[in-house]
Every structure is written in structure tokens, then in C-alpha cells.
SERO-193358 format. One record per residue: y, x, z of N, C-alpha, C, O, CB in turn. Coordinates in Angstrom, 1 decimal, always signed. Glycine has a CB too. Layout:
      nyy      nxx      nzz     cayy     caxx     cazz      cyy      cxx      czz      oyy      oxx      ozz     cbyy     cbxx     cbzz
        Y        X        Z        Y        X        Z        Y        X        Z        Y        X        Z        Y        X        Z
...
This chain:
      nyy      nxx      nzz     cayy     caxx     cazz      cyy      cxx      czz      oyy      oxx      ozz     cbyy     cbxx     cbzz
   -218.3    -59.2    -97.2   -219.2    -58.8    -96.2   -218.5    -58.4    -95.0   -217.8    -57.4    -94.7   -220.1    -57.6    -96.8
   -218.9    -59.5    -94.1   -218.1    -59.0    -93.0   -218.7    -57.4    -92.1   -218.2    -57.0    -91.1   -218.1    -60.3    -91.8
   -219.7    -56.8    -92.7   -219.6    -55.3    -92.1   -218.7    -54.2    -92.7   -218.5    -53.2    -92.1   -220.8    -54.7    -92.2
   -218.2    -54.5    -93.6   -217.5    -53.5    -94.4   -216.6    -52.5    -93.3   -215.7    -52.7    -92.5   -216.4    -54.4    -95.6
   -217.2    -51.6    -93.8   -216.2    -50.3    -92.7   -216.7    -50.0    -91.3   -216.1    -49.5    -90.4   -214.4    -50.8    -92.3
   -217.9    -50.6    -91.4   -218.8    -50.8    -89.8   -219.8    -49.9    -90.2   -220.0    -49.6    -91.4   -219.4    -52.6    -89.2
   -220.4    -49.6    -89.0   -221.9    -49.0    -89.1   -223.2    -49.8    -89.4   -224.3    -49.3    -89.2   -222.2    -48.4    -87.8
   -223.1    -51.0    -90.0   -223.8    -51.7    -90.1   -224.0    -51.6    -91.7   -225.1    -51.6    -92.1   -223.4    -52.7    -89.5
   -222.7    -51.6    -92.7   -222.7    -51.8    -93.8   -223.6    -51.0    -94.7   -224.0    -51.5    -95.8   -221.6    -51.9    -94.1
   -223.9    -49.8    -94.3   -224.8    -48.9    -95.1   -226.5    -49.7    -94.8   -227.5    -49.3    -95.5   -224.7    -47.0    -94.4
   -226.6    -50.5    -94.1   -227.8    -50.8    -93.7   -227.9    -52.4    -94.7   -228.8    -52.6    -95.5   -227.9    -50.9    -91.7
   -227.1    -53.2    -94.6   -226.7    -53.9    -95.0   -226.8    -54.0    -96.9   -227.4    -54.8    -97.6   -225.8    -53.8    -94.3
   -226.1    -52.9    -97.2   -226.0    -52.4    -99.2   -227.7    -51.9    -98.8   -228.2    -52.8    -99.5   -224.3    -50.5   -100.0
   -228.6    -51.3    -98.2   -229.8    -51.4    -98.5   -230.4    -52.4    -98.8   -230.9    -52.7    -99.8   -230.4    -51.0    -97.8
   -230.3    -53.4    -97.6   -231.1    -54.4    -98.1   -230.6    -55.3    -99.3   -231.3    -55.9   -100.2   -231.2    -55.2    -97.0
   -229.5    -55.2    -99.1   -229.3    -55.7   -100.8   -229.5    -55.5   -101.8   -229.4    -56.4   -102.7   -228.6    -55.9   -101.3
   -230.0    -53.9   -102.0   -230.1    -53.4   -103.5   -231.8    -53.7   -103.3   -232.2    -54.4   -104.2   -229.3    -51.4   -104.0
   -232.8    -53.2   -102.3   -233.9    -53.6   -102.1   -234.3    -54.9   -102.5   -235.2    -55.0   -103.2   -234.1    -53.3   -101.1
   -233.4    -56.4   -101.9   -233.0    -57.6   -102.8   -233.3    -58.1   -104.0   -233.9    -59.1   -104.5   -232.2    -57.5   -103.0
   -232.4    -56.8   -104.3   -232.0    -57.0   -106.2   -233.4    -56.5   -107.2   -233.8    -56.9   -108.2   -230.3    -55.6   -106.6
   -233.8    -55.3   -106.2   -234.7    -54.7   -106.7   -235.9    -56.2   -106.8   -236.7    -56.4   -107.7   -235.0    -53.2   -105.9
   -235.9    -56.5   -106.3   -237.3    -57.5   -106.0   -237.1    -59.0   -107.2   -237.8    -59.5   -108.0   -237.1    -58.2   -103.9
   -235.8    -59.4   -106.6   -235.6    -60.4   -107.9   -236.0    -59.4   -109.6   -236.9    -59.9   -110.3   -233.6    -61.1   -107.9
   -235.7    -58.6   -109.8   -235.4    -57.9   -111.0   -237.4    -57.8   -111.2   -237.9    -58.4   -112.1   -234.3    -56.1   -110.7
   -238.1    -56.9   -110.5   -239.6    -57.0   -110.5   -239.9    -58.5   -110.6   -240.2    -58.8   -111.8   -240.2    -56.5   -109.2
   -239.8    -59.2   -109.9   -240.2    -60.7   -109.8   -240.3    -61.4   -111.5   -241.2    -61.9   -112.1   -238.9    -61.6   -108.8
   -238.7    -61.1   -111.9   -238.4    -61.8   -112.9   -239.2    -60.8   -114.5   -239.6    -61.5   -115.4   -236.4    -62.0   -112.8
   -239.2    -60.0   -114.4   -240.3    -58.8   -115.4   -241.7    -59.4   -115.2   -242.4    -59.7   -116.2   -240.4    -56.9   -114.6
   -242.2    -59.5   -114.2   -243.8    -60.3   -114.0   -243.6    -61.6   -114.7   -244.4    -62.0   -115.6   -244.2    -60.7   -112.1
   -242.4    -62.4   -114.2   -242.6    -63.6   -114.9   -242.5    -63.6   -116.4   -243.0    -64.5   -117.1   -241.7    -64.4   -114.4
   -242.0    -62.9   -116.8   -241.6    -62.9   -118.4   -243.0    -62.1   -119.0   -243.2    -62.2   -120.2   -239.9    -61.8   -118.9
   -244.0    -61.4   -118.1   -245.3    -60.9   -119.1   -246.4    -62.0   -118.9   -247.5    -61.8   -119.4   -246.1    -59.1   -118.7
   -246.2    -63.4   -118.0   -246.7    -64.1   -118.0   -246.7    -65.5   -118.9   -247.6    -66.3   -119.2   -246.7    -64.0   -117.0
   -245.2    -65.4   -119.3   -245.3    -66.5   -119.9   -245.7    -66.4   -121.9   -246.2    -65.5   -122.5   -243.8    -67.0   -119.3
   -245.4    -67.2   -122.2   -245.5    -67.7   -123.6   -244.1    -67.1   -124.2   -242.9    -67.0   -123.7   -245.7    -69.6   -123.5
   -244.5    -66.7   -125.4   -243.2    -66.1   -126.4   -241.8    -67.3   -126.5   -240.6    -67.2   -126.9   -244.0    -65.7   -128.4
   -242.6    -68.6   -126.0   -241.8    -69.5   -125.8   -240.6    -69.7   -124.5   -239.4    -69.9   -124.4   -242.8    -70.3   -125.8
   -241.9    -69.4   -123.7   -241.3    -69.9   -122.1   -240.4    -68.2   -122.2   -239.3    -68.2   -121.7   -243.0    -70.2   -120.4
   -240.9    -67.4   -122.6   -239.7    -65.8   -122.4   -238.7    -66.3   -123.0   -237.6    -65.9   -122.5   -240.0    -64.2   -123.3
   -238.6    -67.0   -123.9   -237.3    -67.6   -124.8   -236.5    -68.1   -124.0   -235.3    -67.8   -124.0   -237.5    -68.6   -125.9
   -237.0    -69.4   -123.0   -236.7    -70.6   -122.3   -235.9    -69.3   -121.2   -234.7    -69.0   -121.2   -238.3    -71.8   -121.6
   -237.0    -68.8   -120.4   -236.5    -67.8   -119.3   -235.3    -66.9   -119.4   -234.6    -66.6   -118.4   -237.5    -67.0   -118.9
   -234.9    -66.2   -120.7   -234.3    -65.2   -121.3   -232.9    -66.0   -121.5   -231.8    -65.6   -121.2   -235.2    -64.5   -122.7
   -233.1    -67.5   -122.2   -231.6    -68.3   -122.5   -231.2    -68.8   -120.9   -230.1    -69.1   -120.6   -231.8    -69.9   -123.9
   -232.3    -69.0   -119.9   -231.5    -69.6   -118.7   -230.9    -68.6   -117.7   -229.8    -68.8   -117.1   -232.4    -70.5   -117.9
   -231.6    -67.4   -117.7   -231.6    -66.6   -116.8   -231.0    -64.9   -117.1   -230.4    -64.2   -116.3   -232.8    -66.7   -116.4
   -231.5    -64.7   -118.3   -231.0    -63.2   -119.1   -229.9    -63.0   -118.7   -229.9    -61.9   -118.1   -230.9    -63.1   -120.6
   -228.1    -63.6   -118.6   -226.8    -63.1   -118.1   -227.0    -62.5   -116.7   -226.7    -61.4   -116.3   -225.8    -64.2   -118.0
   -227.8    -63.6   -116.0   -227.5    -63.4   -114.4   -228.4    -62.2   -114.0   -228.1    -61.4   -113.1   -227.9    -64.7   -113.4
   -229.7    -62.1   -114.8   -230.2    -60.6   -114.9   -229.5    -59.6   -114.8   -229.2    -58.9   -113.8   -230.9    -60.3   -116.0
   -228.9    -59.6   -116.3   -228.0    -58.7   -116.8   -227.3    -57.7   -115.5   -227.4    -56.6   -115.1   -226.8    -59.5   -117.7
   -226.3    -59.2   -115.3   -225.2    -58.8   -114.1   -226.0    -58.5   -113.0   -225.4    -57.6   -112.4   -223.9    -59.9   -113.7
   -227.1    -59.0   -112.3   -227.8    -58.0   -111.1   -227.9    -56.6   -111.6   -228.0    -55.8   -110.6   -229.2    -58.4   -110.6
   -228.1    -56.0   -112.8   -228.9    -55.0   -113.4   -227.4    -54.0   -112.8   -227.3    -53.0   -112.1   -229.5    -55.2   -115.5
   -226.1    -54.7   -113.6   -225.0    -54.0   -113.3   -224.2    -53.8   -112.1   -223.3    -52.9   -111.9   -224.5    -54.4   -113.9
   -224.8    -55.0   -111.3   -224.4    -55.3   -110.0   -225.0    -54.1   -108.9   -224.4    -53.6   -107.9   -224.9    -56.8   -109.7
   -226.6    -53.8   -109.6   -227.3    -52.9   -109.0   -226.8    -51.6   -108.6   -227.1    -51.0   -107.5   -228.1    -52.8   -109.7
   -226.1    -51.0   -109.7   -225.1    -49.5   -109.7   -224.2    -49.6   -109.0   -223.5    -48.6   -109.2   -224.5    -49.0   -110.9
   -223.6    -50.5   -107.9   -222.3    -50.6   -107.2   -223.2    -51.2   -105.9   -224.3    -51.7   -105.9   -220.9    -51.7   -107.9
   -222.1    -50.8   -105.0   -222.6    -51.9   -103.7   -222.3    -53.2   -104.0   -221.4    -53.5   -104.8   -221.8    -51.7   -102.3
   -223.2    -54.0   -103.4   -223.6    -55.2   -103.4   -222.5    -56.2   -103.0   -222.0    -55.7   -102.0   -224.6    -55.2   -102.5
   -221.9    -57.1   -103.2   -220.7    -57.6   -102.2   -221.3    -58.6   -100.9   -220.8    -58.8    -99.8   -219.5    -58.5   -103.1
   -222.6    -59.3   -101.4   -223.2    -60.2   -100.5   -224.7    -60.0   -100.4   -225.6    -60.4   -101.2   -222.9    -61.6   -100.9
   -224.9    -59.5    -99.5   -226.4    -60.1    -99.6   -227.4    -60.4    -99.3   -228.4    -59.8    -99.0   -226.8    -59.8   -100.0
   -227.0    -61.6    -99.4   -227.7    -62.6    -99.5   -227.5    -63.2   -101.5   -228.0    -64.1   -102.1   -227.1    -63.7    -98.0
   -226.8    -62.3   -101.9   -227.0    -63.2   -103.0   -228.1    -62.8   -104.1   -228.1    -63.5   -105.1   -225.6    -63.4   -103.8
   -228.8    -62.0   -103.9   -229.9    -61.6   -104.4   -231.3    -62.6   -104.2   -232.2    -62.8   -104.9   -230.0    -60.3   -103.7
   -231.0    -63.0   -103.3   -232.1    -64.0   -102.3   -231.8    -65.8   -103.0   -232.5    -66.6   -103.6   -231.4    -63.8   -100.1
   -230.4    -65.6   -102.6   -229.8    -67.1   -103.1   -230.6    -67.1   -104.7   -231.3    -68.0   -104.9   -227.7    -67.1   -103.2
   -230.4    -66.0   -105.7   -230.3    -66.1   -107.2   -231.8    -66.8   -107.2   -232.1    -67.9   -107.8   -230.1    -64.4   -108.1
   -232.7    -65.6   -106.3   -234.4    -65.8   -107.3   -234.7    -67.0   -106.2   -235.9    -67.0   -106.0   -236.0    -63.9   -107.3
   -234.0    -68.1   -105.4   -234.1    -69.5   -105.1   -233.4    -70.3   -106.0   -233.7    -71.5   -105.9   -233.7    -69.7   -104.0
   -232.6    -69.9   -106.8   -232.1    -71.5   -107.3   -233.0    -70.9   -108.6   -233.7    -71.7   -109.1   -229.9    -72.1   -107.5
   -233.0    -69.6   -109.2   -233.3    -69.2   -110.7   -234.7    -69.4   -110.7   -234.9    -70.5   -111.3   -233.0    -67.7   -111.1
   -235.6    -68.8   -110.4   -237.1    -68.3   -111.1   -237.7    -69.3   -110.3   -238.8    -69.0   -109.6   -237.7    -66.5   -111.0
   -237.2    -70.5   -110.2   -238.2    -72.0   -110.0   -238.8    -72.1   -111.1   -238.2    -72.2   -112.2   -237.3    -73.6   -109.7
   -240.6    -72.1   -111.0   -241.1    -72.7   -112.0   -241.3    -73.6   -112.8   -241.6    -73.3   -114.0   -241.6    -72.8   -111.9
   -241.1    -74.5   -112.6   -240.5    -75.7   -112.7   -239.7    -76.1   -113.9   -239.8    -77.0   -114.7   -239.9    -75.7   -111.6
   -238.2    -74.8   -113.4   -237.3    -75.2   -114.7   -238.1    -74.6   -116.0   -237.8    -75.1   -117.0   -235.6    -74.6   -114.7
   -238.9    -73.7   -116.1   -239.3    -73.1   -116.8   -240.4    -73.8   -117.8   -240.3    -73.6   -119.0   -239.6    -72.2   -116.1
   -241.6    -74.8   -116.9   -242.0    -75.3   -118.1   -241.6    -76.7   -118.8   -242.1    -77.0   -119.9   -243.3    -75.3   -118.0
């Protein structure tokens, strides 16, 4: 993160954990919508990278944009059915 040590960077780890927070909601909606199936499908493709936002969440962020990047390449519908 090129703000690190700037007055910017506290503004910055907000929007990222706000981010994170959103993929994390996003991906909870999607799992009470789907099929005990498709939670299976969603849970084996996606559950690690959850995980590590969940853990990523308690620390500053290192990028972020990668919160944004994740729930674009991840929670495509698509791969799901």
C-alpha cells in the first residue's frame, strides 16, 4: 500500500475492512440462498478464501482493493450452478 505511514492510510484500512465486510455479508446471503448442494459447491470453492478474509479482517488490510478483486473473480454465479 503505497500510503503506509501517510495520512491517508487510516482512511484507506477503512475502506478495506468496510470491503471485507461486504464480501463476507454478500457471501452469507449467498449460502441461505442456495441448495444444501450449491452451499457444498460454494463452501469447497470459496470457504479458504472466506476463512482468510475472516482472519485478514483482524489486521490491517495490505491491499485494498483485494476485497473488491475477491467477490469479482469469487461469488460469480455462474461458477456456482
Amino acid at each position: 500500500m503505497e500510503s503506509k505511514e501517510t495520512v491517508y492510510f487510516d482512511e484507506e484500512s477503512e475502506v478495506a475492512r468496510e470491503a471485507v465486510k461486504e464480501v463476507l455479508d454478500l457471501f452469507n446471503g449467498l449460502l441461505e440462498e442456495l441448495s444444501e448442494k450449491g452451499k457444498g459447491v460454494a463452501q469447497n470453492a470459496m470457504g479458504l478464501k472466506i476463512e482468510q478474509l475472516k482472519a485478514e479482517q483482524s489486521s490491517r488490510p495490505k491491499h485494498t482493493s483485494y476485497a473488491f478483486s475477491f467477490l469479482e473473480k469469487s461469488l460469480s454465479p455462474k461458477k456456482l450452478k
